[in-house]
N, C-alpha and C positions, 0 to 999 in steps of 0.2 A: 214204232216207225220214226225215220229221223223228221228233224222239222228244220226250218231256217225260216230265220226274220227277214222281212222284206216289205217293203213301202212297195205301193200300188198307188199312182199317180191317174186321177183321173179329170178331164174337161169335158164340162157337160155343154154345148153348144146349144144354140135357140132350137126350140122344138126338139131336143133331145129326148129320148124315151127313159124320162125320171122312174117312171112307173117301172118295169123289168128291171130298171139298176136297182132301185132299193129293196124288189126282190131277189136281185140276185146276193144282194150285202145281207141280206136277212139270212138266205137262205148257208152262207159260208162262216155265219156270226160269230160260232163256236170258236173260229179259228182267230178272230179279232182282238189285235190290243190297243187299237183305239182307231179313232173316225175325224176327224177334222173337214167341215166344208166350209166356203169362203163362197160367199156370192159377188161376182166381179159385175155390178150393174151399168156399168160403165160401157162394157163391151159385152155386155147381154151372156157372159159367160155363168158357169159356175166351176169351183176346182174343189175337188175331195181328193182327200190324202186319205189311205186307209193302211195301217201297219196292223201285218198278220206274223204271226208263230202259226206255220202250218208247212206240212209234205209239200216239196217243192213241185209235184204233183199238182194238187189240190191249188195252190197259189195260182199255175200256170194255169190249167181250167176256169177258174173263176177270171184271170183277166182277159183267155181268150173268148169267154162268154161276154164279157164288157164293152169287149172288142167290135163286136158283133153287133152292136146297138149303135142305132142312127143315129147321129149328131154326136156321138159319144169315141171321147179318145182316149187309148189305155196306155202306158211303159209302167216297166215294175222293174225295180231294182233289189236286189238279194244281197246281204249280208253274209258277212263267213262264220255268222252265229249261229252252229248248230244247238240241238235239244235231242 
């Protein structure tokens, strides 16, 4: 199956549902080439970068499950690097 790289940009706002996000990063792990979070305590934020090689399928489900989660905001960006 084809795959394409793609940044998944996410803000985790106060009282954000940490818990379902890092189940959901767990649960698509396979698909990950790396994780960056930044805690912006300043403005009570937090921002994770997550770049996957996965089915552009698979990418879109897992951000609109991210999507889905309270206080929590997703965009994902795709490369024209297929596999």
């Amino acid at each position: 199956m084809e795959t394409r790289v793609a940044v998944i940009s996410i803000i985790v706002g106060p009282g954000g549902d940490v818990e379902s996000l890092n189940r959901l990063l767990t649960e698509y792990g396979k698909y990950m080439i790396g994780r960056m979070g930044i805690p912006y305590r300043e403005k009570n934020v937090s921002i994770i970068s997550v770049v996957m090689d996965a089915p552009q399928d698979k990418t879109a489900a897992l951000a609109g499950k991210i999507g889905n989660l309270s206080n929590v905001t997703v965009k994902t960006a795709y490369s024209n690097v297929q596999g």
